[in-house]
The first five atom37 places (N, CA, C, CB, O) and aatype in JSON, in Angstrom:
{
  "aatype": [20, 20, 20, 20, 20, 20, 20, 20, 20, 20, 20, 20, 20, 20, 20, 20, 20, 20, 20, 20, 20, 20, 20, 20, 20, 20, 20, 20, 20, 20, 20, 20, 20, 20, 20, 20, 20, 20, 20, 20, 20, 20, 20, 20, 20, 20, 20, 20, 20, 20, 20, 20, 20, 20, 20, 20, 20, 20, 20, 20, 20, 20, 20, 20, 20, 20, 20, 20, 20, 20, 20, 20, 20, 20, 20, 20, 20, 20, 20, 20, 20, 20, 20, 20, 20, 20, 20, 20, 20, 20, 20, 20, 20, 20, 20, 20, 20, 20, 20, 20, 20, 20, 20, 20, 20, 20, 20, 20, 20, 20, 20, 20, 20, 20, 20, 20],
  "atom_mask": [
    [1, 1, 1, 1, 1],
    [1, 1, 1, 1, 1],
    [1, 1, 1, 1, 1],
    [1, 1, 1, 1, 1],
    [1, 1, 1, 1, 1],
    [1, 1, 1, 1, 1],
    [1, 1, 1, 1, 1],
    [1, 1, 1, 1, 1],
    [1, 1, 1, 1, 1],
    [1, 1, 1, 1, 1],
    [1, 1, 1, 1, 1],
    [1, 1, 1, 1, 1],
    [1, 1, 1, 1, 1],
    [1, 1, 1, 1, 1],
    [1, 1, 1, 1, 1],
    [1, 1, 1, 1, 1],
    [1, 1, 1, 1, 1],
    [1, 1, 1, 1, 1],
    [1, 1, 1, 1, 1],
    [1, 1, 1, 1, 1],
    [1, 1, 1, 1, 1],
    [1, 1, 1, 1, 1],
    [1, 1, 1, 1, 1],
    [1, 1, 1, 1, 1],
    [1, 1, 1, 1, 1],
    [1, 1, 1, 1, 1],
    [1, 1, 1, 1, 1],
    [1, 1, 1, 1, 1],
    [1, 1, 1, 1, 1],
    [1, 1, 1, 1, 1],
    [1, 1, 1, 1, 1],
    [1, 1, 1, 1, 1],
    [1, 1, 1, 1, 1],
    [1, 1, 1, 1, 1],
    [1, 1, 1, 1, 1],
    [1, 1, 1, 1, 1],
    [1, 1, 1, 1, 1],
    [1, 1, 1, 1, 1],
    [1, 1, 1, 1, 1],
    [1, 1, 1, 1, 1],
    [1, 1, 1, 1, 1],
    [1, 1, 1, 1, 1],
    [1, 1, 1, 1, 1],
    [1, 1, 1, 1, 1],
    [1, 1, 1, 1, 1],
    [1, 1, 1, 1, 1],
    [1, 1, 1, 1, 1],
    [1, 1, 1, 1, 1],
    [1, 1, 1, 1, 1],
    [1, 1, 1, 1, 1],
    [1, 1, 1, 1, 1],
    [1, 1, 1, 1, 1],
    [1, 1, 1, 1, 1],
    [1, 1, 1, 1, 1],
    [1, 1, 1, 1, 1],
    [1, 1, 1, 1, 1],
    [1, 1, 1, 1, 1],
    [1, 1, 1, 1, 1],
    [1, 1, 1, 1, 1],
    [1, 1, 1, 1, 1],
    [1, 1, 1, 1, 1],
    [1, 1, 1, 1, 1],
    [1, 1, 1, 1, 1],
    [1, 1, 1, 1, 1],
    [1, 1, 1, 1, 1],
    [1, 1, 1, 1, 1],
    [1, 1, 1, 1, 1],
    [1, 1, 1, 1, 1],
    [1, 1, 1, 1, 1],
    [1, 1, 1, 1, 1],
    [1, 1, 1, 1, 1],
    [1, 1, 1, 1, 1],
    [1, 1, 1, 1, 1],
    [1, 1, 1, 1, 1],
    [1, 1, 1, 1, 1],
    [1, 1, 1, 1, 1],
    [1, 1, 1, 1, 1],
    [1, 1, 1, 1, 1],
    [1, 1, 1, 1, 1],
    [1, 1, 1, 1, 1],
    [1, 1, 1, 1, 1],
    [1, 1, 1, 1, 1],
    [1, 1, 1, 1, 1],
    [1, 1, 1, 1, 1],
    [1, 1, 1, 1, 1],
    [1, 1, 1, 1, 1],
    [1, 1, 1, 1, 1],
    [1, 1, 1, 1, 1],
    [1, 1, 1, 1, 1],
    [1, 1, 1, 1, 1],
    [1, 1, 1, 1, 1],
    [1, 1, 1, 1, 1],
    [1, 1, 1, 1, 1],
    [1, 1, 1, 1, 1],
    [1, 1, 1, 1, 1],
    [1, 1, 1, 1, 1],
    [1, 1, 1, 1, 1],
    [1, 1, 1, 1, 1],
    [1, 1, 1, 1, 1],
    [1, 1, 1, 1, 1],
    [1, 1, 1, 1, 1],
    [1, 1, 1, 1, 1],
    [1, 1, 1, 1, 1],
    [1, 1, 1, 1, 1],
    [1, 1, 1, 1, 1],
    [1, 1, 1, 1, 1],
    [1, 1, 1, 1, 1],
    [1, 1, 1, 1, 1],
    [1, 1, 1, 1, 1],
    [1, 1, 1, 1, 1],
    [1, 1, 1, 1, 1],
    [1, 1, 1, 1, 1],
    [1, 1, 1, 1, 1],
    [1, 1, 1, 1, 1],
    [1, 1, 1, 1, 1],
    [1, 1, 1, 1, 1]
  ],
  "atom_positions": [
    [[59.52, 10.8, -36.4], [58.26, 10.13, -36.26], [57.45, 10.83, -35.18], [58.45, 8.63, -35.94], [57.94, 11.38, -34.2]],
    [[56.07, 10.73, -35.5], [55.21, 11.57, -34.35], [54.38, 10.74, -33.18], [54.03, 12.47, -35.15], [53.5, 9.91, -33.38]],
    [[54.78, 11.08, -32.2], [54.33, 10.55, -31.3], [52.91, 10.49, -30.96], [54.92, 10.94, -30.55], [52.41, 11.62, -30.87]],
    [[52.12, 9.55, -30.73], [51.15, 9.31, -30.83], [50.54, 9.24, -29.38], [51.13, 8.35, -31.62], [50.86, 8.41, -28.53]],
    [[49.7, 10.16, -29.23], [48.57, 9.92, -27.64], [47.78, 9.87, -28.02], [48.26, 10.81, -26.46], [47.46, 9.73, -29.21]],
    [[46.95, 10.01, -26.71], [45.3, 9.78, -26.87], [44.53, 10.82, -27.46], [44.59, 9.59, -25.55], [43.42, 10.41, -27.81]],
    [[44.76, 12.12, -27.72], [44.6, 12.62, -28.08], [44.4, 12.89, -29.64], [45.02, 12.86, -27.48], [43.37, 13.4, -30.07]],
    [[45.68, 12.43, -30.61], [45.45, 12.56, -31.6], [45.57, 11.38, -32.26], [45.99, 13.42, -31.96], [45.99, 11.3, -33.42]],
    [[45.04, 9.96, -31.22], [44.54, 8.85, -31.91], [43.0, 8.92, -31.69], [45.21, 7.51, -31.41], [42.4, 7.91, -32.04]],
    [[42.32, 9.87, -31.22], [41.06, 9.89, -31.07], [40.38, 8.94, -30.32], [40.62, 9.91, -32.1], [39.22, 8.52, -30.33]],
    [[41.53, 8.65, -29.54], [40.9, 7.87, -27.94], [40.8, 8.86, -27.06], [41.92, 6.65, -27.11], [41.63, 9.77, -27.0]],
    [[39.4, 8.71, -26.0], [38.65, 8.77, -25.02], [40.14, 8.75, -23.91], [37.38, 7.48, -25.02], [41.24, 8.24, -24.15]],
    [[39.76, 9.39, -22.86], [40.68, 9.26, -21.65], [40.39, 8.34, -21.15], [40.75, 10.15, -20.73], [41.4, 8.18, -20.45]],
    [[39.49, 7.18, -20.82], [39.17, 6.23, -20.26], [40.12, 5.33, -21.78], [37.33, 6.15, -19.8], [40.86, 4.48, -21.28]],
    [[40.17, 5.33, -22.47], [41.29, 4.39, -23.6], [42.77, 4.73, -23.04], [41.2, 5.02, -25.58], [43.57, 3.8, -23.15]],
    [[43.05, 5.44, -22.69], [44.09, 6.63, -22.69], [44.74, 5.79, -21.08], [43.22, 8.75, -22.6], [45.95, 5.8, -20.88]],
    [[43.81, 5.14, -20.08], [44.21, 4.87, -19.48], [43.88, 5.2, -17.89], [44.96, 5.02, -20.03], [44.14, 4.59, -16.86]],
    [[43.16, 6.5, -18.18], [42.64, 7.56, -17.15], [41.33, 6.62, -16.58], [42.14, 9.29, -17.98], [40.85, 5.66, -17.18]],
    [[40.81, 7.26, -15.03], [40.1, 6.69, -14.2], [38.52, 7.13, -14.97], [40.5, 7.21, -12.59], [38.17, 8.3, -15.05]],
    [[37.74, 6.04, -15.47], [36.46, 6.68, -15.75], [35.19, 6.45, -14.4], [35.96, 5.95, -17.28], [35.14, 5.5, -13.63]],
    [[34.27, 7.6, -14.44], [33.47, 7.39, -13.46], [32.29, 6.59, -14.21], [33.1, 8.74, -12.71], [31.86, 7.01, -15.29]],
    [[31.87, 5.62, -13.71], [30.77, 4.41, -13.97], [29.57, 4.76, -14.04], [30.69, 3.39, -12.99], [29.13, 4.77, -12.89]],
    [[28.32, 5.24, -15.21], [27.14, 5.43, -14.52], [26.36, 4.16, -14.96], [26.43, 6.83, -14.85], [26.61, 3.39, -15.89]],
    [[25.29, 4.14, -14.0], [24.61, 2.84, -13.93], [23.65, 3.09, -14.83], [24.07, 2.36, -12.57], [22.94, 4.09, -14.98]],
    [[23.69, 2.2, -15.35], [22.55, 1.75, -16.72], [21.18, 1.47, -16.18], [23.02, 0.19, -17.61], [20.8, 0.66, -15.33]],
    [[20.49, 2.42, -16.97], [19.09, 2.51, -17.43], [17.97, 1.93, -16.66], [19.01, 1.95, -18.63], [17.21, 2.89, -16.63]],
    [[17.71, 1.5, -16.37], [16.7, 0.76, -15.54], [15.4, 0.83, -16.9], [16.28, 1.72, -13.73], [14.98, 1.94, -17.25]],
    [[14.86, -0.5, -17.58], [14.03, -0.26, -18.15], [12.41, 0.31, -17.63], [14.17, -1.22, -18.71], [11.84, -0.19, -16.66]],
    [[11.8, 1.44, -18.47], [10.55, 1.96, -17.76], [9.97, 1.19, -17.68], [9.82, 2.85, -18.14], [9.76, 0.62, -18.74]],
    [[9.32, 0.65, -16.52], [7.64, -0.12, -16.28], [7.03, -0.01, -16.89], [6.76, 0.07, -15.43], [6.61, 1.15, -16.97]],
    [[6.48, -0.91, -17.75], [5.27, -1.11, -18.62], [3.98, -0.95, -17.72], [5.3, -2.61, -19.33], [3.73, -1.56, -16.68]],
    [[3.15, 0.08, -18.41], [1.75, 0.47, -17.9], [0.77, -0.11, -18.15], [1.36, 1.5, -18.16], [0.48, 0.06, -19.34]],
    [[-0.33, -1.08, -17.34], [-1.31, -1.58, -18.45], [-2.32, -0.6, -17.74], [-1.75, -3.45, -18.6], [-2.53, -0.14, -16.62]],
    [[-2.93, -0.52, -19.31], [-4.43, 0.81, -18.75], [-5.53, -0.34, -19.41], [-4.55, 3.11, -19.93], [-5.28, -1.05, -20.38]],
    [[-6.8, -0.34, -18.63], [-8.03, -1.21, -18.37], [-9.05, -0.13, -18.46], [-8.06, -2.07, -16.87], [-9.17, 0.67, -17.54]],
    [[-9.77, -0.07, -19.49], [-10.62, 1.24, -20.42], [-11.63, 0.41, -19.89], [-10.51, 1.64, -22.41], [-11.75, -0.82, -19.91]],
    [[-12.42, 1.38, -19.37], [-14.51, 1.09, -18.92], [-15.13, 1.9, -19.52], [-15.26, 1.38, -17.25], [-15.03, 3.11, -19.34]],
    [[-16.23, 1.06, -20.73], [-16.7, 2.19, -21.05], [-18.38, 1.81, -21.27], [-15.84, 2.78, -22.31], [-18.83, 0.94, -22.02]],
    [[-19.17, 2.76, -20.38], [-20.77, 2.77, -20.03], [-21.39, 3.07, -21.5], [-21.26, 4.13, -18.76], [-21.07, 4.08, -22.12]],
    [[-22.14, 2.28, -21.93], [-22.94, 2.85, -23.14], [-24.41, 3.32, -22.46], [-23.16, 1.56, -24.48], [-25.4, 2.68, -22.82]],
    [[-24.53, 3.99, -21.86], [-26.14, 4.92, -21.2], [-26.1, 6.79, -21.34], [-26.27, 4.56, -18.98], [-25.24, 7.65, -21.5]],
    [[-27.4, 6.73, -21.19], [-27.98, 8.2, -21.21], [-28.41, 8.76, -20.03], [-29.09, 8.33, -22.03], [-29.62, 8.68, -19.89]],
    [[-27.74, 9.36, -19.05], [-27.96, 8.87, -17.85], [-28.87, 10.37, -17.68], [-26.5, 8.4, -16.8], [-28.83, 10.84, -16.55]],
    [[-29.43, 10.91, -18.4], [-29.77, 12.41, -18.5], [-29.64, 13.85, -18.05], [-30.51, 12.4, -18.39], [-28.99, 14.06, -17.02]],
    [[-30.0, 14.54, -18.48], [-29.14, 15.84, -18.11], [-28.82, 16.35, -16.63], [-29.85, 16.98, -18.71], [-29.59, 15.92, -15.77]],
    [[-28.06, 16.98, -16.3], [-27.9, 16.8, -14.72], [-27.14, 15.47, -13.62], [-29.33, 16.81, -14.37], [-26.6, 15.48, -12.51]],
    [[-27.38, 14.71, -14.37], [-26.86, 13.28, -13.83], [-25.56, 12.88, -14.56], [-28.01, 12.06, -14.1], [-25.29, 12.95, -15.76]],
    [[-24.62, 12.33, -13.27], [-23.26, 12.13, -13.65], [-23.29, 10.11, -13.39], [-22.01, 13.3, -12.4], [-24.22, 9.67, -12.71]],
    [[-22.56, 9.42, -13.8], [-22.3, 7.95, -14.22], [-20.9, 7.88, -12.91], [-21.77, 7.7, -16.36], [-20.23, 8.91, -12.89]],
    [[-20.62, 7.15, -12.22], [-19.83, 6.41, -10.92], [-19.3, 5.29, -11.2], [-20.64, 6.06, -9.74], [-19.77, 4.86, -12.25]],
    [[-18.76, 4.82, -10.89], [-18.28, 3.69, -10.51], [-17.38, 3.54, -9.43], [-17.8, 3.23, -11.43], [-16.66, 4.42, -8.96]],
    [[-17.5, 2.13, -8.98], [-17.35, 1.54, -7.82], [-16.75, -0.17, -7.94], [-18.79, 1.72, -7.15], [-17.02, -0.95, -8.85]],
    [[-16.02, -0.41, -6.92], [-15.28, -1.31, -6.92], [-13.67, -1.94, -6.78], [-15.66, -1.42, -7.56], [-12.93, -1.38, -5.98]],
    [[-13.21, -2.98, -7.48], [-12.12, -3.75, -6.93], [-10.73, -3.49, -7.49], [-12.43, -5.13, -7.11], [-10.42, -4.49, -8.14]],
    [[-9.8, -2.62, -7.53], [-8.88, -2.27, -8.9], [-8.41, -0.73, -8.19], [-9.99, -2.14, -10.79], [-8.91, 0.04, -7.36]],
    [[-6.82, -0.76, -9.23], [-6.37, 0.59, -8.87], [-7.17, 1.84, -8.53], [-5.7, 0.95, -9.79], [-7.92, 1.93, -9.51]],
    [[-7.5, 3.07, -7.55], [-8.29, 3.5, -7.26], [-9.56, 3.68, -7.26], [-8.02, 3.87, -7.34], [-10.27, 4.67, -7.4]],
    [[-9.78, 2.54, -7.08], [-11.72, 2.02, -7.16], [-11.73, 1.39, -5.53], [-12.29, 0.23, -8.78], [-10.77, 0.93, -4.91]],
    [[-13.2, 1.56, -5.08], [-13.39, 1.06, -3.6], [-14.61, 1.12, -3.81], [-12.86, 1.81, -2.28], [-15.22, 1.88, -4.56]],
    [[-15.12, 0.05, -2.94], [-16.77, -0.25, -2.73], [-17.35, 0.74, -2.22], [-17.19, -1.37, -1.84], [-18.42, 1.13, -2.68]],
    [[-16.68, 1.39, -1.05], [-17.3, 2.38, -0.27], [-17.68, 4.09, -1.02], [-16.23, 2.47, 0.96], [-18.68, 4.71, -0.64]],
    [[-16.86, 4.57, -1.93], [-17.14, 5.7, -2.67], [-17.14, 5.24, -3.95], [-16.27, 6.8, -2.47], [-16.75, 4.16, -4.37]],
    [[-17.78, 6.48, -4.75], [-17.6, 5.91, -6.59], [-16.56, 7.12, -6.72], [-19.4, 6.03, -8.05], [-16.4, 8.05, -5.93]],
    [[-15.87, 6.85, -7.93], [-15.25, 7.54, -8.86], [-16.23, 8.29, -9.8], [-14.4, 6.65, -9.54], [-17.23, 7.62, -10.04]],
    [[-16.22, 9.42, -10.35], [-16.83, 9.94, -11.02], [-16.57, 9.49, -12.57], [-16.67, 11.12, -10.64], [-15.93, 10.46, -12.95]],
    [[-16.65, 8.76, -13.52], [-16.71, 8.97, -15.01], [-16.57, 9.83, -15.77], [-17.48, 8.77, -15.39], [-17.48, 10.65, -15.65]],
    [[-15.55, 10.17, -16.85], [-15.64, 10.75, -17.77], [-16.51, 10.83, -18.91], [-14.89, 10.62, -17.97], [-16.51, 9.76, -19.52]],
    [[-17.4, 11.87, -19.52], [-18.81, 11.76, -20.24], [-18.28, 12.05, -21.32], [-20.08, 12.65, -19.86], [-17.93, 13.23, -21.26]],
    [[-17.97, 11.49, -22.55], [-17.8, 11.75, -23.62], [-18.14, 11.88, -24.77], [-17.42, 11.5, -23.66], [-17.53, 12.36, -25.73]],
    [[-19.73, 11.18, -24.67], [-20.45, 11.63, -25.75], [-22.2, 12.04, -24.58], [-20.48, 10.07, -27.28], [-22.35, 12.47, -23.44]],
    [[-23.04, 11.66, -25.55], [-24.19, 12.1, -24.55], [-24.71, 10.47, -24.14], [-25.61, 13.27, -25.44], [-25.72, 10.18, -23.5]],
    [[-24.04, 9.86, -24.52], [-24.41, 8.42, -23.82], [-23.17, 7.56, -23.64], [-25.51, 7.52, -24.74], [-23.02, 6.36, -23.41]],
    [[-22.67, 8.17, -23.76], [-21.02, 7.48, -23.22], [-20.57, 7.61, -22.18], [-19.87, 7.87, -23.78], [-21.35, 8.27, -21.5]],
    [[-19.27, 7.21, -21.39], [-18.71, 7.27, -20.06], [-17.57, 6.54, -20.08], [-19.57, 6.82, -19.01], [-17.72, 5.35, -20.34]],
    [[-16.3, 6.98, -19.83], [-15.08, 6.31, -19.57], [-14.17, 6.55, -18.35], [-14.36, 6.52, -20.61], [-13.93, 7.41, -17.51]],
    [[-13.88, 5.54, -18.66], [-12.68, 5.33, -17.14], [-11.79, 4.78, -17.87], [-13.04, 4.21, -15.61], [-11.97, 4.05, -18.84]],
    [[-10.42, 5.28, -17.21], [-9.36, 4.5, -17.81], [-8.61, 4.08, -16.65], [-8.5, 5.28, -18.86], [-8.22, 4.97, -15.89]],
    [[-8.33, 2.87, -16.37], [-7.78, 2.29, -14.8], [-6.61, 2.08, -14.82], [-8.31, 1.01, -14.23], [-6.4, 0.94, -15.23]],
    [[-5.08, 2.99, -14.42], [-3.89, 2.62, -14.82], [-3.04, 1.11, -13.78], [-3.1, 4.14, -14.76], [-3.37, 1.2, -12.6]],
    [[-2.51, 0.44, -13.93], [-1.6, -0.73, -13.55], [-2.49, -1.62, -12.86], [-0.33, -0.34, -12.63], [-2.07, -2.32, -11.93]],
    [[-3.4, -1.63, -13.15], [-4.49, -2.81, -12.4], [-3.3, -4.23, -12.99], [-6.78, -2.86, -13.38], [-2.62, -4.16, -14.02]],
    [[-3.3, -5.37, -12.07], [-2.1, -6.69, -11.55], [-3.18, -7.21, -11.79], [-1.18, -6.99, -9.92], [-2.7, -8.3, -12.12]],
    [[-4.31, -7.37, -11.92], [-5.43, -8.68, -11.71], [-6.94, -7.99, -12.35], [-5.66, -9.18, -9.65], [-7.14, -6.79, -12.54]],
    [[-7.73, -8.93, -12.56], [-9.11, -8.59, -13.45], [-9.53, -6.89, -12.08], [-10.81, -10.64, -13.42], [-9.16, -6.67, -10.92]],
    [[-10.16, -6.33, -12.77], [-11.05, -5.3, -12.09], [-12.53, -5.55, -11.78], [-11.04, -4.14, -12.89], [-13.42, -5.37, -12.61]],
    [[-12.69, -5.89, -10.77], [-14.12, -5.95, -10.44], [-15.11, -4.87, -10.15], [-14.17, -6.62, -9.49], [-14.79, -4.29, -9.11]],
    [[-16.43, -4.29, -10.81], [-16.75, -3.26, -10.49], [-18.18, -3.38, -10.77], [-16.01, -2.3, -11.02], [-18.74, -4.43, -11.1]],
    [[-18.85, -2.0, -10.59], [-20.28, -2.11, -10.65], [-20.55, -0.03, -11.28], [-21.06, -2.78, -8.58], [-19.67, 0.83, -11.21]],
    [[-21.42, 0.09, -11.61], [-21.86, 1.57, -12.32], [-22.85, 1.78, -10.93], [-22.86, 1.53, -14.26], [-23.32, 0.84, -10.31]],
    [[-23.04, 3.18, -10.6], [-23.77, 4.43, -10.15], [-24.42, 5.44, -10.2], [-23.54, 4.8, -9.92], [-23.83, 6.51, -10.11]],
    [[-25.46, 5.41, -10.32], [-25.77, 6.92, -11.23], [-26.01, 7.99, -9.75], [-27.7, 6.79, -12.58], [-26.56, 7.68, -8.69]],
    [[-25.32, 9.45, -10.18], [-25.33, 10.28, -9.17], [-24.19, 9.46, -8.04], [-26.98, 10.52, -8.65], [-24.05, 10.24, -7.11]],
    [[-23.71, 8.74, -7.91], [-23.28, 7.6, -6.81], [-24.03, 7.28, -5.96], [-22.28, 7.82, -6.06], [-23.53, 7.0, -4.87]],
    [[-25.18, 7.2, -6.09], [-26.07, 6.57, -5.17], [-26.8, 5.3, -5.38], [-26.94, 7.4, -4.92], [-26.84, 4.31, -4.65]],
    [[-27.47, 5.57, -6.75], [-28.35, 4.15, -7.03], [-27.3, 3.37, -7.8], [-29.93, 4.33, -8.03], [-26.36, 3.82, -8.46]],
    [[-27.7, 1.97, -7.57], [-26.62, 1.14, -8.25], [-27.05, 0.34, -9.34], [-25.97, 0.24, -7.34], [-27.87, -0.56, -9.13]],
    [[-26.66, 0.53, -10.36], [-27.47, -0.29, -11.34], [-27.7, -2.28, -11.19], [-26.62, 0.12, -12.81], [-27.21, -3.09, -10.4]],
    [[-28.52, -2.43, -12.21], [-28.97, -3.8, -11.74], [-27.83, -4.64, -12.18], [-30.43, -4.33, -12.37], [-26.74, -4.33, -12.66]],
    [[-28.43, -5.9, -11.87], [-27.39, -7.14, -12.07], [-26.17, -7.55, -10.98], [-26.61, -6.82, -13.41], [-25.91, -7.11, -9.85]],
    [[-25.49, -8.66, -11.86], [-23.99, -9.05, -10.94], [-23.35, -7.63, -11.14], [-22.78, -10.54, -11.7], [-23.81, -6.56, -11.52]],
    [[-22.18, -8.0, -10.76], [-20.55, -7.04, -10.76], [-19.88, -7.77, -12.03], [-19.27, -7.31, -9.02], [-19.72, -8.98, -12.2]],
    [[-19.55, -6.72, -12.84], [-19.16, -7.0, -14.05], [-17.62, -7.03, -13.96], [-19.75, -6.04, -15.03], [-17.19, -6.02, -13.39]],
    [[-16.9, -7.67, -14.26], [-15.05, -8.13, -14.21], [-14.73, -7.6, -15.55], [-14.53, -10.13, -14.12], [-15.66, -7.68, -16.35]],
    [[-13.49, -6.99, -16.04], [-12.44, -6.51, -16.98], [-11.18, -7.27, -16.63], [-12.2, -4.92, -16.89], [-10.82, -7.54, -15.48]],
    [[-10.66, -7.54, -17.53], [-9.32, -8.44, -17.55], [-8.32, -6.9, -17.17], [-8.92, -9.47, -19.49], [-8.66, -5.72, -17.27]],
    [[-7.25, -7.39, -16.81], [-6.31, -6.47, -16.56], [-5.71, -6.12, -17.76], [-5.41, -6.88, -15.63], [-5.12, -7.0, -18.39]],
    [[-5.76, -4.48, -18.38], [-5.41, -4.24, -19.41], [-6.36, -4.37, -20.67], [-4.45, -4.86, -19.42], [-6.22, -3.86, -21.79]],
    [[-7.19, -5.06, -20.26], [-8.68, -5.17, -21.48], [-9.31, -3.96, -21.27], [-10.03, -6.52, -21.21], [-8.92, -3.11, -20.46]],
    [[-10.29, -3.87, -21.99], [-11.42, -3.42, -22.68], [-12.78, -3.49, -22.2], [-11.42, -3.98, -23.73], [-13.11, -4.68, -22.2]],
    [[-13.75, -2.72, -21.78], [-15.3, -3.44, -21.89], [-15.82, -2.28, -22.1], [-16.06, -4.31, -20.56], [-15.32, -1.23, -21.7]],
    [[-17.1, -2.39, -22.9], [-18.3, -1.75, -22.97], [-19.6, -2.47, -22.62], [-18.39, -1.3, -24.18], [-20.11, -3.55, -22.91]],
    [[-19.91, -1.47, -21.91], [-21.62, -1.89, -21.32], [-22.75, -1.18, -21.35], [-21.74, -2.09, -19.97], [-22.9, 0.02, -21.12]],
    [[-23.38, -1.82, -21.59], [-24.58, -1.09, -21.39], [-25.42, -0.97, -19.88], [-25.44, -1.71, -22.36], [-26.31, -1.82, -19.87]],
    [[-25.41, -0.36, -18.93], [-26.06, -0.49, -17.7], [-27.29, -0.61, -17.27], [-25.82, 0.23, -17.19], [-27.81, 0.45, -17.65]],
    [[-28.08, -1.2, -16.74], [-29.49, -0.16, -16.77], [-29.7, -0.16, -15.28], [-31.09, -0.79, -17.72], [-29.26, -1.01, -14.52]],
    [[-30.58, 1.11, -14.86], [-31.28, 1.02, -13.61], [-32.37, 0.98, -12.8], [-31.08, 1.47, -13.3], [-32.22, 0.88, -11.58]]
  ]
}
């Protein structure tokens, strides 16, 4: 009769009896929420769109520059904002357009139209 190990029962050395080393499991990745701003204006040639305000790298004191993606478009995409984003548009970062401060839910959506 043939003697049977771990080997040619197609057990693992940790079956077999042997010391296995433990690795620690996975840690699931953090879910990202991204909070899309997007300016519906023509802010004209030469002139760049800002924003300013309350949310992952946004501050009252400087604007962020906007991404221009069509000739009257402008996006921001705001990664892990925890709470609504409070903010306001810039043109050049200087003049501030009219009205309140417009709020985005965390992880929402907005389009606006600005004017100045």
């Amino acid at each position: 009769m043939k003697k049977i190990t771990a080997k040619n029962a197609g057990m693992t050395k940790a079956a077999a009896g042997k010391p296995v080393r433990k690795v620690p499991a996975k840690k699931p990745s953090a879910r990202t929420t991204r909070t899309t701003i997007t300016a519906q204006i023509d802010v004209g040639f030469g002139n760049a769109l800002y924003i300013r305000g309350e949310g992952p790298g946004l501050s009252w004191d400087k604007g962020v520059l906007m991404d221009c993606i069509a000739d009257d478009q402008w996006l921001i995409t705001i990664s892990d904002a925890a709470k609504p984003v409070v903010f306001k548009f810039l043109l050049n970062d200087s003049t501030w357009c009219v009205g309140s401060d417009y709020i985005v839910q965390a992880g929402g959506s907005a389009v606006i139209a600005p004017t100045f």
